[in-house]
C-alpha positions as CSV (number, residue, x, y, z in Angstrom):
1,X,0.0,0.0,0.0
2,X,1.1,3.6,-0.9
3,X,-0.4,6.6,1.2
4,X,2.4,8.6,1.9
5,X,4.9,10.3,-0.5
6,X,7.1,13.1,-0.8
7,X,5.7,15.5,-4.3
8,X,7.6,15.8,-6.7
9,X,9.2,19.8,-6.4
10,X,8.8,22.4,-8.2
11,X,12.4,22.7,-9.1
12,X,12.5,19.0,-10.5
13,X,9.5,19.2,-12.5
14,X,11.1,22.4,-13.9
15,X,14.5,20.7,-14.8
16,X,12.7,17.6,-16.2
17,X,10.1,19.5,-18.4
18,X,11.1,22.9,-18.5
19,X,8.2,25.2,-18.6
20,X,5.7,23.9,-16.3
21,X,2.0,24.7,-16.8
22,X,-1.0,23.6,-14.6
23,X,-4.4,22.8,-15.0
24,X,-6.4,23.8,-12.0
25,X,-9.8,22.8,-10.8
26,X,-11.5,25.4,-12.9
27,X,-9.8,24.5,-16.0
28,X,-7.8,27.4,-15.4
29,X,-4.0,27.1,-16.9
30,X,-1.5,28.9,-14.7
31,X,2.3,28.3,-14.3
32,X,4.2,26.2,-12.1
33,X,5.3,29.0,-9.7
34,X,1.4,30.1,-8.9
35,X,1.8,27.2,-6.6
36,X,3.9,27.1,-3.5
37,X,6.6,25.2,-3.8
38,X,6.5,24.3,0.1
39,X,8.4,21.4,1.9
40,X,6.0,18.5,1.0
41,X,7.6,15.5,3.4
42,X,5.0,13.2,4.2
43,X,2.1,14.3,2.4
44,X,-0.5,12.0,3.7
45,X,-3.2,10.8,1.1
46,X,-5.4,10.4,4.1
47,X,-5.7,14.7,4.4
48,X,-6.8,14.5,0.4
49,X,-4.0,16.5,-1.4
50,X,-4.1,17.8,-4.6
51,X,-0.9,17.3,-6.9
52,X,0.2,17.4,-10.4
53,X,-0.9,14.5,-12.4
54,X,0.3,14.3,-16.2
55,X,-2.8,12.6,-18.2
56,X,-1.2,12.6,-21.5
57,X,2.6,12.1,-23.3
58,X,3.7,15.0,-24.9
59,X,1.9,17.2,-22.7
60,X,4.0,20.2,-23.5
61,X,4.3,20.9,-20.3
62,X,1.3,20.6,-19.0
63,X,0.1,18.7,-15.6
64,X,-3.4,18.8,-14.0
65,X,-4.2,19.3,-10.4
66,X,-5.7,16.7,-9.1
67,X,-7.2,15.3,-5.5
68,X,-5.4,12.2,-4.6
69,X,-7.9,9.1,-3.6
70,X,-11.4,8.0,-5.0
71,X,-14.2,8.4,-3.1
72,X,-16.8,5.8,-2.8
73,X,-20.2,5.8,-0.6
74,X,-19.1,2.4,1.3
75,X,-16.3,4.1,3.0
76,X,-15.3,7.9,4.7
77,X,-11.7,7.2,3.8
78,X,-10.5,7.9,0.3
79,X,-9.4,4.7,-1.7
80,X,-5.5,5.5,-2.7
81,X,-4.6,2.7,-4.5
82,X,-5.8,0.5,-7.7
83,X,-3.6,-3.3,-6.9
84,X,-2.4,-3.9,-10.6
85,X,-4.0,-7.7,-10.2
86,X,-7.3,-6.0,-10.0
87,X,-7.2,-3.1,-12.5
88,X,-9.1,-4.4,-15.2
89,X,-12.6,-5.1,-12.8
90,X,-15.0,-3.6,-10.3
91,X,-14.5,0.3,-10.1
92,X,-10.8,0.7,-11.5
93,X,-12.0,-1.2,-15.2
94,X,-13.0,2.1,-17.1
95,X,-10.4,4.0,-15.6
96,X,-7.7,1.5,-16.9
97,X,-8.9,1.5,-20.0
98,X,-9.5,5.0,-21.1
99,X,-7.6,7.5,-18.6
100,X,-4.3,6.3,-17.6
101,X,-1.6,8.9,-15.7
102,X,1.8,9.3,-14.2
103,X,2.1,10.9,-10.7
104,X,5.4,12.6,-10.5
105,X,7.0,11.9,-7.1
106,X,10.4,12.6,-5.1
107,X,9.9,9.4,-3.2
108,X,7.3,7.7,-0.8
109,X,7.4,6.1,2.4
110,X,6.4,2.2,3.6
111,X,6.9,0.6,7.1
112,X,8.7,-2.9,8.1
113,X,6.8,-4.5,10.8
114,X,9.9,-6.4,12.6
115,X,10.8,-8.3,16.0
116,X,12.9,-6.7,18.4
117,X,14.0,-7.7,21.9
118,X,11.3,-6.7,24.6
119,X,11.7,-4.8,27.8
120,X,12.2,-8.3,29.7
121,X,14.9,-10.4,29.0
122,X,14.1,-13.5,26.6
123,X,11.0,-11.6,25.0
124,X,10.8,-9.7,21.6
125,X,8.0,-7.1,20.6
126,X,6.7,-5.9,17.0
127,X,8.2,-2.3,15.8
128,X,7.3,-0.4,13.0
129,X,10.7,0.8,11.4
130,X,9.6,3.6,8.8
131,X,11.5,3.6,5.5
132,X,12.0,6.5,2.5
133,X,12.2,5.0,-1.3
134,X,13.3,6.9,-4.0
135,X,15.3,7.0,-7.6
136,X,19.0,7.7,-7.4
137,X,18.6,9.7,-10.7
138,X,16.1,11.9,-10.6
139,X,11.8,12.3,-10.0
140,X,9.9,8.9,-9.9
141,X,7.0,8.6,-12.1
142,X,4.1,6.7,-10.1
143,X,1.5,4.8,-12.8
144,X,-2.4,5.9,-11.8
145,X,-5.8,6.1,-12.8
146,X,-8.1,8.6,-12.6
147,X,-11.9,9.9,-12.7
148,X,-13.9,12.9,-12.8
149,X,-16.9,13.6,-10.4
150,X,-19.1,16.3,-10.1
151,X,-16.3,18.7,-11.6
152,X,-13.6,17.9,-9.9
153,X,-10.8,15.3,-10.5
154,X,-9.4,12.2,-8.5
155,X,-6.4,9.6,-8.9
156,X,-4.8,7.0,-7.4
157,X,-1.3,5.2,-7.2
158,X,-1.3,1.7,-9.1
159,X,0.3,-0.9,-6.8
160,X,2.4,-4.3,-8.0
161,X,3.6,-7.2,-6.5
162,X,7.1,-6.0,-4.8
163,X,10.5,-6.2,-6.8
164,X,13.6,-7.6,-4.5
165,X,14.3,-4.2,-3.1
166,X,11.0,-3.4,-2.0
167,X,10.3,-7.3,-0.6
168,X,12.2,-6.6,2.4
169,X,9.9,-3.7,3.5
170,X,6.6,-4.5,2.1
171,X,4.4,-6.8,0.4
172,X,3.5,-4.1,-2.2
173,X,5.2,-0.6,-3.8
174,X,3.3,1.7,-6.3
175,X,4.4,0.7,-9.9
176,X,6.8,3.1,-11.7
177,X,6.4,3.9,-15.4
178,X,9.7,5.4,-17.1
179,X,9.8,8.1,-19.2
180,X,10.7,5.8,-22.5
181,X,7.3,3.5,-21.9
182,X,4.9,6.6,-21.4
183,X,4.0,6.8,-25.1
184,X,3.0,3.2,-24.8
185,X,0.9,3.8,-21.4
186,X,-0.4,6.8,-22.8
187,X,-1.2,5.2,-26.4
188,X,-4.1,2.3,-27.4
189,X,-3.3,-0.4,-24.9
190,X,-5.9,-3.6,-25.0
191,X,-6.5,-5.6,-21.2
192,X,-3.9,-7.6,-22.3
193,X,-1.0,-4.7,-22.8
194,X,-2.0,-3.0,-19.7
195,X,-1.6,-5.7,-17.6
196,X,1.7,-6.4,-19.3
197,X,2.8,-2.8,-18.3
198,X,2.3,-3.5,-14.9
199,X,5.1,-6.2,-14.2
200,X,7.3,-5.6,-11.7
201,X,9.9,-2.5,-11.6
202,X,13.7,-3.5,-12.1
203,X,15.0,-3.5,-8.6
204,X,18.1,-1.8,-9.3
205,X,16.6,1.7,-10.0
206,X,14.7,2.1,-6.6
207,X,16.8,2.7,-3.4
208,X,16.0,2.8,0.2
209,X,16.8,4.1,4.1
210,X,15.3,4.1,7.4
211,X,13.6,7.2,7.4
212,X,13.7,9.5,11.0
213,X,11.7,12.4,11.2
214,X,13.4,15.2,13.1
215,X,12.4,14.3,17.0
216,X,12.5,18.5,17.8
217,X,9.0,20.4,18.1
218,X,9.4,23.6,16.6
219,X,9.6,26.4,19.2
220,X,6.4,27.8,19.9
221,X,5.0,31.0,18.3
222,X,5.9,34.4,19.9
223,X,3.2,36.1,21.8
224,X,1.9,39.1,19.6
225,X,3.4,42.6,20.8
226,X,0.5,44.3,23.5
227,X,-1.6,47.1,22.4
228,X,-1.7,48.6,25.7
């Protein structure tokens, strides 16, 4: 499962592409630096963020914003991920076949569940040891899927069976598209050729680190200056 991830910035999307335009909710196109390139660690899925989303190849330049997650009636929590085993049945089928995307990323995060020695001696407990995947080349380009409801615009992350990289963390990763197959993921693909361009990422172009989060609150606010 992928439902945390690190956007892709600004200044990458601007060395990979050049002149960056985006597509906003109104239909609106506006240029890369409208947006705020803030620090986007850990951007849950779970708090609905909108990101760039490229939905064609060329695109000359152009990405549309988009909410991350489907939303479905049987469930309050959006639905992140489309498994690649599944793709062509149930809710993801028309998405598959007729509005494919690439989600431009710096990295995401997964968690290890392993056993480590307990407080007493001669027991062990579970701990969650977070980890931080990325490319050691450049932005990694997530395969998705997407809708439109009422107006607006939702993807999600394709997951795949793990490569040997990703094994040792998790039981899935998102499935990563290069830049040399996107004509074919963005051409006429029948079931057959889109299940065939979800196989499983070469393990040598992901790596991977224990991921710590800085431990120090920030300091708190000043008190505003007195009137009086």
């Amino acid at each position: 499962m992928c439902n945390r991830v690190r956007q892709a910035s600004n200044t990458r999307l601007q060395t990979q592409f050049g002149a960056v335009l985006i597509l906003d909710e109104d239909g609106v196109e506006k240029p890369l630096d409208h947006f705020q390139d803030e620090k986007r660690d850990q951007e849950s899925g779970y708090d609905r963020p909108k990101m760039p989303v490229l939905t064609r190849w060329p695109n000359n330049g152009q990405f549309v914003m988009m909410n991350w997650g489907y939303l479905r009636s049987f469930t309050d929590k959006p639905i992140l991920n489309a498994r690649a085993d599944k793709l062509l049945s149930g809710m993801w089928a028309e998405s598959a076949r007729n509005r494919r995307c690439i989600i431009p990323l710096d990295g995401f995060y997964d968690h290890q569940t392993r056993e480590v020695p307990g407080k007493r001696p001669g027991t062990t407990k579970k701990e969650k040891v977070a980890y931080y995947i990325d490319k050691p080349n450049g932005v990694l380009f997530a395969a998705g899927v997407w809708e439109e409801v009422g107006g607006k615009k939702y993807f999600a992350i394709i997951t795949t069976d793990p490569n040997a990289t990703m094994r040792t963390i998790h039981d899935r990763q998102p499935h990563v598209i290069d830049t040399e197959d996107w004509p074919r993921w963005f051409g006429r693909l029948d079931d057959a050729g889109i299940l065939a361009m979800c196989g499983i990422y070469p393990d040598t172009n992901l790596r991977y680190d224990e991921y710590h989060p800085d431990p120090t609150p920030p300091p708190p606010p000043l008190d505003p200056p007195s009137l009086f």
